[in-house]
N, C-alpha and C positions, 0 to 999 in steps of 0.2 A: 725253808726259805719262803715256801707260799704260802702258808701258815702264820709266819710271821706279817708277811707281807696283807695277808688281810686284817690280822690283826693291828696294824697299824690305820689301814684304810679304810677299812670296816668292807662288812660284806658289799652290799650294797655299790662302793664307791671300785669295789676289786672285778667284781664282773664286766662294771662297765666301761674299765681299762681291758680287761682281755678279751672285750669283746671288740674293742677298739685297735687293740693289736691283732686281733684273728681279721677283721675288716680291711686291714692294711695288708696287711697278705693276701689274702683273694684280690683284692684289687690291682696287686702287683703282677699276679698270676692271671688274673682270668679280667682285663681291661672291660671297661662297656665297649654294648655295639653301638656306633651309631645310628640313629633312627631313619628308616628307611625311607626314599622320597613320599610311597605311598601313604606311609603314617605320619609325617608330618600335615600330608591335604589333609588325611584324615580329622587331623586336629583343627586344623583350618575351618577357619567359618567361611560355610560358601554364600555368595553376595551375588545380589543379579549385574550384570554391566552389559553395555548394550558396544558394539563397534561397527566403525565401519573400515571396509577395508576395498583402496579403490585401485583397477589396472590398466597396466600399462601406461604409466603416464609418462613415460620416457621413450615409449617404443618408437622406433623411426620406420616401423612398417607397418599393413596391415599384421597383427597379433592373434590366435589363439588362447584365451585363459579359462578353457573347460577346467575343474577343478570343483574339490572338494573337503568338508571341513572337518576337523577331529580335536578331542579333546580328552586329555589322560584325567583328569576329575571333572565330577560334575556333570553339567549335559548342557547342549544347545538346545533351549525351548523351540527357537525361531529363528527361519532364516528369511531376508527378504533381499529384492533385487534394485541398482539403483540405476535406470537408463538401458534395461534389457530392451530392446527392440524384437520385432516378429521374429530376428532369426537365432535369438537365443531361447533358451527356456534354465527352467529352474523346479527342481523336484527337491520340497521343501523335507518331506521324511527322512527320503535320504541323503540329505545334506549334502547334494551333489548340485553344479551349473555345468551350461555351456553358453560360452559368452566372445566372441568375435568383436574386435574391436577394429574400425579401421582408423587409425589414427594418422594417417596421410592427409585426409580431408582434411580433419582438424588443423594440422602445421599450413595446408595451401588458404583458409581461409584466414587464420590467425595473420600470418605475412602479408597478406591482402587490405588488410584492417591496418595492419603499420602501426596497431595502436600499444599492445599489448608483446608480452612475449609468446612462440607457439605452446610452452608447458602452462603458461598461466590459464592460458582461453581452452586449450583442453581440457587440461586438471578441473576447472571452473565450468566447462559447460559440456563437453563432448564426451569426459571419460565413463567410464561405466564401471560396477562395484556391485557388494552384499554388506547388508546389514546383519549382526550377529546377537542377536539376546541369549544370554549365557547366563549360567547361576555355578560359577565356578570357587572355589579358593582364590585368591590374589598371586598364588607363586604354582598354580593350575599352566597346564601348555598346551596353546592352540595351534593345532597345526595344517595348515593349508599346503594342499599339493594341487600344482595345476600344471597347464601343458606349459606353460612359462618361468615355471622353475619351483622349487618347495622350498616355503618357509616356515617360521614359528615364531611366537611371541609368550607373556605371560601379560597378564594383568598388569601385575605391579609393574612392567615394563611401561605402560601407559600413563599419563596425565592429562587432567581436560585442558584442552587451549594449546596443545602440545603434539604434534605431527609426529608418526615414527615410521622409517622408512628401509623397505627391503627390498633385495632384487636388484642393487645398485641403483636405488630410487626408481625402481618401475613401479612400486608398491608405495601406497601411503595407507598408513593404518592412524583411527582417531578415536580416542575414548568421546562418548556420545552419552550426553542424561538419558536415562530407560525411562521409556515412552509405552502409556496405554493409548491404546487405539480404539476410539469409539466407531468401530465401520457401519458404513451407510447401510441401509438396505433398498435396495434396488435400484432405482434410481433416486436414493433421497439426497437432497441436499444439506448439510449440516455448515453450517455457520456463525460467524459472530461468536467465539468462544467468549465465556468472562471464568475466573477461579479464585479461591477464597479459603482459608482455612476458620473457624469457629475457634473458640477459647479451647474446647474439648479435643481440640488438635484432628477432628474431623476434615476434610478436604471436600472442597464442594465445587463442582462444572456446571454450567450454564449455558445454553446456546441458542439459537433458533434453528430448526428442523422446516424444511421446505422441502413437502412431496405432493403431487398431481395438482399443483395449484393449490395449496394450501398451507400453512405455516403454524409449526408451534414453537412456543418456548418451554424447552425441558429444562430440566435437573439432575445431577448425580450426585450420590454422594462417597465418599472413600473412607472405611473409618479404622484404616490401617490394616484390614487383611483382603477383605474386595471391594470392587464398585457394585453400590447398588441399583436394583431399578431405575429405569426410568418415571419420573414425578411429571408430569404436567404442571405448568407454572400461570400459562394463557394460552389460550391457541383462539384462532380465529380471527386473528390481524394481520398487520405486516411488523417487523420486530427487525430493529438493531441491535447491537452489542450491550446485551447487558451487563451489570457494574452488579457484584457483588462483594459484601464486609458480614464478617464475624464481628457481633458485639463481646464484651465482657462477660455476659451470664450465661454463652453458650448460646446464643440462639444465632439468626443468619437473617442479614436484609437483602434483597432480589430487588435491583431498581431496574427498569426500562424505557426505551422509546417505543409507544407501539400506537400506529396507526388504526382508528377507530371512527365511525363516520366520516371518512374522507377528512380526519384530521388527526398531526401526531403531537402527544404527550405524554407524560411522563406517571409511571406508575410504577407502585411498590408493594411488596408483600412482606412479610415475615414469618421466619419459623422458626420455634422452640419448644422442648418439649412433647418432639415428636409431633405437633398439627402446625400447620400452615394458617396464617390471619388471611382473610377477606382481602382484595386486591382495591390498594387506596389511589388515587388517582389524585395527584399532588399539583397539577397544571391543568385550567379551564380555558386560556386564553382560546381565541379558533386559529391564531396563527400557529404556526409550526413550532413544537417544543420539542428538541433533538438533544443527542448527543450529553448524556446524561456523565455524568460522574460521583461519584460516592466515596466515604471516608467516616470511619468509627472513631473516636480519638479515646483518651485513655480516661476520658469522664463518662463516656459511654451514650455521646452524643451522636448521633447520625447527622452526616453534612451531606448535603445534596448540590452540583449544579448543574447548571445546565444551557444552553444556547437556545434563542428563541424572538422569531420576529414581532415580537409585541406591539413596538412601536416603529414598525415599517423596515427598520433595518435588523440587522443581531446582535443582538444583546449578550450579557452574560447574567444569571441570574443564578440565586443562591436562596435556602431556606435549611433550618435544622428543626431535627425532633429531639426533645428531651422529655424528660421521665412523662411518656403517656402524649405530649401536645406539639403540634406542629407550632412552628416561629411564624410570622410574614412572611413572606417574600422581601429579599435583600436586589433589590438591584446593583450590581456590582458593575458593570458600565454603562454607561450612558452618552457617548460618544454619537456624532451621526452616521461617525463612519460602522463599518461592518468588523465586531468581533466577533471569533470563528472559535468553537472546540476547546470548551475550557480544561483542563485539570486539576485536581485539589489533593492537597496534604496537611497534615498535621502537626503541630513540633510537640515536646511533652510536654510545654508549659501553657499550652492550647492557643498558640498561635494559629490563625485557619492561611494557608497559601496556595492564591489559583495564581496560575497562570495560563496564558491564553497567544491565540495571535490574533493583528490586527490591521487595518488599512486605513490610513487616515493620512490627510492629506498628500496622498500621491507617493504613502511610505509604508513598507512593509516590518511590521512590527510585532517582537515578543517581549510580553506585559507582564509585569509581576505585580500583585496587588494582598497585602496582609488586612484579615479583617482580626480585631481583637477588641476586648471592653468595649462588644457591643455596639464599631464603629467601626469602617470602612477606612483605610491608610490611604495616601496618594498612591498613585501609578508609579512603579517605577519599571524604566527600558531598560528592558535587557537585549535587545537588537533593534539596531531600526536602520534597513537596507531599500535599496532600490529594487533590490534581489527580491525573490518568492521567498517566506520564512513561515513554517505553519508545523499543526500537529507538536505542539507543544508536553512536556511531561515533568514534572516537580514531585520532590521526596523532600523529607524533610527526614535528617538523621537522629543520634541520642543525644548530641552537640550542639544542636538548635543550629548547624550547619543546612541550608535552604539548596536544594541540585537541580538546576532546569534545563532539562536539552529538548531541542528542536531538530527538525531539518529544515535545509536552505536549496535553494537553485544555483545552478550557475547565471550569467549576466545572458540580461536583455529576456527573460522571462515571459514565453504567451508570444511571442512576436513571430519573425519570418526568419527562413534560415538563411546562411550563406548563397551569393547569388549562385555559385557555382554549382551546388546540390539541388536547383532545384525551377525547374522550367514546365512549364502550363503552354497550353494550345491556343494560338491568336482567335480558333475558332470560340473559345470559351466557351460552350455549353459543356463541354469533354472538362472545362476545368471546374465548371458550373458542379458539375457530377461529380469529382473526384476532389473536390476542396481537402474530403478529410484527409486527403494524401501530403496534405502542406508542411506537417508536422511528422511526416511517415516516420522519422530515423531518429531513435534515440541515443544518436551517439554524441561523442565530446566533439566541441568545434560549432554543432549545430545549434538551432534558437527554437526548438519546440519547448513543448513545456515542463516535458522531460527531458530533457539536456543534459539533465546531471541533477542527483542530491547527494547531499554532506551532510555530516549531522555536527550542531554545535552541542557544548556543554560549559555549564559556568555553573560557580557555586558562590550563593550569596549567603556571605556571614560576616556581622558585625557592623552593616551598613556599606558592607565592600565586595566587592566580586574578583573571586581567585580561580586559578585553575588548578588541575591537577600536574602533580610535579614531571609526570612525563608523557606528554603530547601522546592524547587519544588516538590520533590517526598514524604513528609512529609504528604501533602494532596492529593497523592495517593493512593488508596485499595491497599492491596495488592495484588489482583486477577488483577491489572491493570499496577504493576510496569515489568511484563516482557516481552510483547508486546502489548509497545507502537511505535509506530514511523509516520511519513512523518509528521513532523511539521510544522505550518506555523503559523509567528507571524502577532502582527498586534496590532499598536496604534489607539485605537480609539478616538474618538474627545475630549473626557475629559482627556486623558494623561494615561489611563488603558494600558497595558500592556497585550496582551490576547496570547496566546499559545496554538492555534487548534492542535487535532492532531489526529490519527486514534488509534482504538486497536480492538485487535485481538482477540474473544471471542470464535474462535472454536480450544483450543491445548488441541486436545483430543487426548489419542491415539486411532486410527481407529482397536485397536486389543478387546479396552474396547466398544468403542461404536461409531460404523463403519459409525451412521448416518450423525453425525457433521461433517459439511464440513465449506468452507471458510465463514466465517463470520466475520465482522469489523465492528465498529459504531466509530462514529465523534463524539468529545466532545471537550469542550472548559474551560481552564482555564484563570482566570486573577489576575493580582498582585495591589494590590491599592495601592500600594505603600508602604505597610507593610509585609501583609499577601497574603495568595496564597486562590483565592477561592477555594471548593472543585468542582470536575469535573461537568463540564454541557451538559448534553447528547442532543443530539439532534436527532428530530424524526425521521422516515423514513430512518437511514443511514445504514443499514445491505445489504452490498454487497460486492463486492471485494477491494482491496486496489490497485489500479491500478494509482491514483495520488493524489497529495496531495488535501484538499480542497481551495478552493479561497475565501478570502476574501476581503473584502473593507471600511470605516468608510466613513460614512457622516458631516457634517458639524454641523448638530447641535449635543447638547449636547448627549453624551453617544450611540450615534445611531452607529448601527453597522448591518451588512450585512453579510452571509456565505452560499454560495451552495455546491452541492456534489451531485453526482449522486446515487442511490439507488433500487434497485429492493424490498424491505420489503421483503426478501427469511427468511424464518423460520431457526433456528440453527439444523435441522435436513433436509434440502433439499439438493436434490443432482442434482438439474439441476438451469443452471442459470433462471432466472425471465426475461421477460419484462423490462427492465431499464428506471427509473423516472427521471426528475431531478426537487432538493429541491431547495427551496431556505427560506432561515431563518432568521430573523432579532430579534434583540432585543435592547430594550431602555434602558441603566441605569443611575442611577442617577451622575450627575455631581462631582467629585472630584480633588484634588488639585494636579496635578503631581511635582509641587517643589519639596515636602516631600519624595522621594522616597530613604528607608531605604536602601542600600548595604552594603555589605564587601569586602574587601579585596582580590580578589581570592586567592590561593596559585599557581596559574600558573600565570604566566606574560606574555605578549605578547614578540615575539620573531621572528626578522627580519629573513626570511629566508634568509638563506644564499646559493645562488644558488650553489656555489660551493660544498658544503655538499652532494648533493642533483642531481650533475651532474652525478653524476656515474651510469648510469642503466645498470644494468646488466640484461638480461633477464635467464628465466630457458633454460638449456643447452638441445636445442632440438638436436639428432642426427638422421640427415635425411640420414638415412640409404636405400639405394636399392636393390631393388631383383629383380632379373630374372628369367618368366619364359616363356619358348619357346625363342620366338621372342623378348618378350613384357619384356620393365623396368616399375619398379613400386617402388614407395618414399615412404615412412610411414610418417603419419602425425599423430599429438594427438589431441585431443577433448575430448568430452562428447556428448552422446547422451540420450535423453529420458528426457531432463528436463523438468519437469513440476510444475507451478506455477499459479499463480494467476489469471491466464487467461482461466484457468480451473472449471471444479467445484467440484474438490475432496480436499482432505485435503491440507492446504499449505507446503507443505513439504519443496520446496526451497525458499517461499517468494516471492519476488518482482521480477517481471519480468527483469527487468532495473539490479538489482544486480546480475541477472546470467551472463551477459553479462561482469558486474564489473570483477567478478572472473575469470572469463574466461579470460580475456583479462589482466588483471594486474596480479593478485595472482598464475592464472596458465601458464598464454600467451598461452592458444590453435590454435594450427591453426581454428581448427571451432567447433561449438556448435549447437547440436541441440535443439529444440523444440518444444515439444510435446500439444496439447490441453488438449488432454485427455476426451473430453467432447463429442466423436459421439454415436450414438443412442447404437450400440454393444458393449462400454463400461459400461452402465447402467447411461451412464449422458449426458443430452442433453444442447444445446445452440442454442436460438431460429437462426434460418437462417444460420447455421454455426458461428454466433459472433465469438464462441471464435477460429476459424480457423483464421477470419478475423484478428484479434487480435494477434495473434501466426504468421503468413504472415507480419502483420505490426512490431511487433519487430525485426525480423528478417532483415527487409529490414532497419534498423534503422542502425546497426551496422556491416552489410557486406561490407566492406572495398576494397574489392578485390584485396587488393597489398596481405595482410599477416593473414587475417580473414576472413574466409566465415560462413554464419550463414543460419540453413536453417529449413525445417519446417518439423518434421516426422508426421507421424501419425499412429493414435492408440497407443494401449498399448505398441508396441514393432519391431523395424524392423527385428527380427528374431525368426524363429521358433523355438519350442524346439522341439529336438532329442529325440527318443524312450529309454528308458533303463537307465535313468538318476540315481547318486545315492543317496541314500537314507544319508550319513554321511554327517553329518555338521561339518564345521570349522570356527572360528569367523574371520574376517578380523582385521586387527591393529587397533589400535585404533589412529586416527590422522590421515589416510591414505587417498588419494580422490579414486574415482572408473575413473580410464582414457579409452578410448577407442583411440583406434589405429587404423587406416585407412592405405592399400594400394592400392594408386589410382595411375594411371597414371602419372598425372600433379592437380598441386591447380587450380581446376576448378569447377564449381557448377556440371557439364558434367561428371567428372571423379566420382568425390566424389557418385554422384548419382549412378553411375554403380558400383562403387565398394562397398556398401551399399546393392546393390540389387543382388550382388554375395555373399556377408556378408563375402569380403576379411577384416577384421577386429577381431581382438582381445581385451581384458581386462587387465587392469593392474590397480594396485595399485600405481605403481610408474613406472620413466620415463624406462622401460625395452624391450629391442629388444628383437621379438621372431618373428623367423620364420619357420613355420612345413609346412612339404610337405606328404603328402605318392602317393608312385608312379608319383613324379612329379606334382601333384597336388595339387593347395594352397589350404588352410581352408576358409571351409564353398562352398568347390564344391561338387559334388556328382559324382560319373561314375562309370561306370560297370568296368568289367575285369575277364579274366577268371586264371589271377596267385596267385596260393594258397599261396605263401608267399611273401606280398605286405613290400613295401622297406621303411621305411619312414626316414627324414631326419630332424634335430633341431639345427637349430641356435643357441644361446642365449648369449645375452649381457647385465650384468644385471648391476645396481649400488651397489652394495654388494656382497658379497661373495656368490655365490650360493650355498643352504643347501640342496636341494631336487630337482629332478626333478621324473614326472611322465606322463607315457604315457596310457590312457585310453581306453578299447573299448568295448561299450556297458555297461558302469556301473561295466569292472572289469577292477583294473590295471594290466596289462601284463608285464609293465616295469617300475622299480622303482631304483634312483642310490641317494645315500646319499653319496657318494664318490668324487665327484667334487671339484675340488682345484679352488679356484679365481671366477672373477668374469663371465666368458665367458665359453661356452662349445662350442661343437660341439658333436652333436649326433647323429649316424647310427643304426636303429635297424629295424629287419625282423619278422612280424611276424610267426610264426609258427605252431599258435593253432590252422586256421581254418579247421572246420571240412571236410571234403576229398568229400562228394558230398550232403552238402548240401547248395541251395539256396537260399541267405540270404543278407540283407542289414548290415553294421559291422557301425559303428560309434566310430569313432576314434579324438581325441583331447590330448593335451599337457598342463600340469600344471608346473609352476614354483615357488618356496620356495626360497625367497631368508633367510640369516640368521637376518639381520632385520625385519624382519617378511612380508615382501615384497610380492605381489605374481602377476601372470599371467598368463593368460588362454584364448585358443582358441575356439572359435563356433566348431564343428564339422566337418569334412572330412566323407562324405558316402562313402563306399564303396561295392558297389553291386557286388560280388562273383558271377559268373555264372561257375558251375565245367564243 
């Protein structure tokens, strides 16, 4: 039978039937084992992933969560902590904490605020967590035991933009992009990130390095297995955020702002081939050239723009390099008013797209302007609000699809808050001193300058403006829709759509809980073309809001890139940290950008029309003079004591860059000052003086010296307070800014200084002349005399009907007239009451009431009685 049977089959054809029926039988008999969990990791490719995992966010008491971490494949490189306080610690070898939470505070403060719920304002400011960098398998299990209960996860249980939660939600765990940490050394300060990848798919960082008074701009480079050295790029200036582009042949352009005999402009270098070119200096003007921006397009043209007071106000300006030669210079607006902070893109078919924001007549405006065939296109609006609108950011996709977002204010922007929140001293010098406090509370309801940001986003394609199909702020918390802002977009290689941006996690009031100071973390959303992911946090980014973050895409699929600088300062620190700089990447998966769902906007784009728009009128300063002796003296207006983000106490006025906004459009000051706020006798430090250095470099960004000087106070206050202050309160208007008044000499950094340091200067609510003399003496002098009935004198020229005036001395009024007709007085009055031989210093000052509720007030006149 077998015999036959091969020979039917042939050899050949007969074995490998019976080997086919002997396989069937073992297999009946003897089944496979399944492969064991450990030989499945085995096979598994282990991948780094970074998490955070945060607790107790539900506990209703003070908590316990000592605890520690394990892993069945793989290994935990790093552990780190998020809001540890003195009385936890963290021992990072062996992967063990101890971490007390009390999360009572947090629910009495939250219910106090009324604004939020107590999980959101914990979870978001108070909770406390570890960071995990792992290089595990995907189906790897992490498992955490703490005195709070033991859980576990896997990887692949995670998704970015995606919360997962344990412990009957006491636990939130969050896939997080893995992040290199460039740490300070010493006390260095590291800032201003830019990042960039090269054709070669090299990755490239950029920052400015500030230690003992000194500042470089370095480099790194990443070329898929480490970072390398640090490069020197400039050192020996002062340096913002530089802007870097891979060209097409592999090589790298480094553009900056950098400060150079006491003037800043714009400079660039290049590298390929391994050496760096000579540093070109693209801008001569002496006025300020800031704020730089840069873009490669796929001709392998380099586009430059930039901000710059050329012609007395800010411009926008624009030049490109092609094969070997710079272009002109492009003026791209020309407005009288003030354009701020351009940004530029690309499209493929070498469309060039800035947009910018703008002030012009009396309106805050985001521009969009296409240059192409070598010509400049009309303006077109894409916002024009009453509201604050600035920090602008445009992408351009593979669609010829054009994306611009912005952030916005809430309403009444720069002004006074609620009467209710907010009362000063009839004594005024106390309010004289504490003005920066007018703006103290960054919360919703109130009218400082930070009250609130939102970030808009529109997409201009085909001459029309659409949005996206499902409302951006939809998959925002709502502890994250009222400061958010500095956006910045970015297509990455698969057609995503991503929208980095900052927010703001310390608007506490400092009366509830005085710890919280500035705090901001970076998070990234993206649109797939349907839906809006939910926010993705990234680690290490709790530090100030000083610029926006930089990003970049790679070439291959879904590969994306983001830095930002960070010091990890806890939401209860009051001095700045050491400053890091991040860098973060993440890979996702490949999608279709065809499909991308829009609607309709209900705004349309709309040519400006320059004409509309030519009319500036500025606010009606009256440079009023006085004489005294010899000497003439002008009144100028400003603000002094602003402080912001440069700081380390609570953000009261926001973005540094936006006080200068206000100042110079909203109010037109002749000058502003600004404040650090951050030396050792205020209770808050900054390693090496930074945030001096920092508060000196704004300043010098926007001192113009035809019609704006900007300059640097310090400390809490350039004037003293007077003995004998009083004790009644009155609220200021509601809408009002706090002005201060200067008379100096002549508009000079010379005069300004000395009349500052005489405290010839007054307060006002609004644009109002006042000048007080006694005995010939201006306010804020001091001098003896031995006449018992000292003579004093009052100007006033107010913009409203004057309802009151009142003359103070020592915390009593002596002299009070509700009888004034119009807007102007003239006033003579002697005192009478002092006492006949005693020896005494008198303190004397002048109030004004206008009947729109208007007001202004003098620093003090000493007057030392000698009988």
């Amino acid at each position: 039978m077998a015999k036959t049977l091969m020979s039917r089959l042939g050899l050949g054809r007969a074995f490998f039937i019976a080997a086919t029926f002997s396989l069937t039988a073992m297999l009946l008999f003897f089944p496979p084992q399944a492969m064991s969990l450990n030989q499945q990791l085995e096979q598994e490719k282990s991948l780094p992933w970074t998490v955070q995992i945060m607790f107790g966010i539900r506990g209703p008491k003070p908590l316990i969560w000592d605890g520690k971490a394990e892993v069945n494949s793989g290994r935990i490189e790093d552990i780190q902590s998020i809001n540890f306080t003195d009385q936890d610690s963290l021992k990072v070898k062996e992967r063990q904490w101890k971490c007390r939470i009390d999360r009572l505070r947090g629910s009495e403060i939250a219910d106090e605020l009324g604004k939020i719920s107590p999980r959101e304002y914990f979870e978001e400011r108070l909770a406390k967590g570890i960071i995990l960098d792992l290089i595990t398998p995907p189906s790897a299990r992490v498992s955490i035991t703490t005195e709070g209960g033991v859980f576990s996860f896997t990887m692949a249980d995670l998704k970015f933009g995606a919360s997962l939660e344990r412990l009957d939600g006491n636990i939130k765990l969050q896939l997080m992009p893995r992040s290199f940490i460039f740490k300070a050394k010493g006390q260095q300060m590291n800032n201003y990130p830019a990042i960039a990848k090269d054709s070669m798919e090299n990755v490239w960082a950029a920052w400015a390095s500030y230690s003992k008074g000194k500042e470089r701009l370095v480099i790194r480079k990443y070329d898929g297995q480490s970072w390398g050295e640090e490069t020197v790029i400039d050192d020996g200036g002062c340096y913002l955020q530089p802007s870097l582009a891979g060209d097409k042949e592999g090589g790298l352009w480094v553009c900056w702002a950098g400060r150079v005999s006491d003037n800043w402009d714009i400079y660039v270098r290049h590298y390929k081939d391994g050496k760096w070119s000579s540093t070109s200096r693209i801008t001569e003007h002496p006025a300020p050239d800031t704020d730089q921006q840069i873009f490669v397009d796929d001709n392998n043209r380099l586009w430059v723009c930039w901000q710059s007071f050329q012609f007395g106000q800010a411009d926008i300006f624009m030049k490109y390099y092609d094969q070997g030669r710079w272009s002109a210079i492009i003026r791209v607006s020309d407005h009288q008013g003030n354009d701020w902070q351009p940004a530029i893109s690309v499209d493929r078919q070498g469309n060039v797209y800035l947009a910018w924001d703008s002030y012009r007549n009396k309106k805050h405006l985001i521009l969009l302007r296409k240059f192409s065939s070598e010509r400049l296109w009309p303006e077109i609006e894409v916002e024009a609000t009453n509201n604050y609108v600035a920090h602008a950011s445009v992408a351009c996709d593979d669609f010829g699809r054009v994306w611009i977002a912005w952030d916005t204010s809430g309403e009444n922007w720069g002004f006074g808050e609620d009467e209710e929140d907010r009362t000063i001293s009839l004594s005024k010098f106390e309010a004289v001193e504490t003005q920066i406090n007018y703006n103290k509370t960054p919360m919703e309801g109130r009218r400082g300058r930070y009250n609130s940001r939102k970030l808009g986003l529109v997409c201009y394609w085909g001459e029309k403006f659409y949005r996206t199909a499902e409302d951006f702020y939809a998959k925002l918390p709502e502890t994250m829709r009222m400061y958010s802002d500095l956006p910045r977009l970015q297509i990455d290689s698969s057609g995503r759509l991503w929208c980095f941006f900052h927010h703001y996690i310390g608007k506490i009031p400092f009366y509830i809980h005085d710890k919280l100071m500035e705090v901001w973390k970076v998070y990234g959303m993206f649109y797939n073309g349907h839906i809006w992911s939910s926010p993705i946090e990234f680690s290490q980014t709790t530090w100030r809001n000083i610029y926006a973050s930089s990003t970049c895409a790679g070439q291959q699929e879904g590969d994306l890139w983001i830095t930002y600088a960070g010091d990890g300062r806890r939401s209860d620190s009051r001095d700045l940290e050491p400053a890091r700089i991040c860098v973060a990447t993440l890979t996702m998966d490949k999608v279709s950008p065809h499909h991308m769902a829009l609607l309709l906007d209900e705004r349309q784009p709309r040519i400006v029309d320059q004409a509309s728009y030519i009319e500036f009128t500025p606010v009606p300063k009256k440079r009023y003079e006085s004489t005294l002796g010899l000497e003439k003296y002008q009144l100028f207006w400003g603000t002094l004591h602003e402080q912001h983000d440069v700081r380390g106490r609570m953000a009261m006025d926001g973005f540094v860059v936006d006080a200068f906004k206000y100042a110079l459009d909203d109010q037109q000051y002749d000058f502003l000052g600004i404040s650090d706020y951050s030396f050792r006798h205020t209770g808050w430090f900054s390693p090496d003086n930074y945030s001096l250095w920092e508060a000196n470099k704004a300043t010098s960004r926007y001192s113009t010296k035809k019609d704006f000087i900007s300059f640097y106070v310090k400390g809490r206050s350039p004037y003293k307070r007077a003995p004998g202050h009083s004790l009644q309160k009155k609220p200021i208007p509601k809408g009002m800014p706090v002005i201060t008044a200067v008379y100096a000499k002549d508009f000079s950094d010379k005069s300004f200084t000395e009349a500052l340091e005489k405290k010839r200067n007054y307060v006002a609510t609004d644009w109002i002349i006042l000048d007080f003399t006694v005995e010939g003496h201006p306010m804020g002098d001091k001098f003896p005399s031995r006449n018992r009935y000292p003579r004093m004198l009052a100007k006033i020229i107010g913009t409203d009907d004057i309802a009151q005036v009142d003359i103070i001395r020592n915390a009593k009024c002596i002299y009070s007239s509700r009888n004034i007709k119009g807007k102007e007085a003239d006033i003579t009055f002697v005192d009478l009451g002092l006492p006949i031989d005693k020896k005494d210093d008198y303190h004397y000052f002048i109030e004004v009431t206008q009947k729109n509720g208007a007001m202004a007030w003098t620093p003090p006149i000493c007057y030392h009685f000698i009988p």
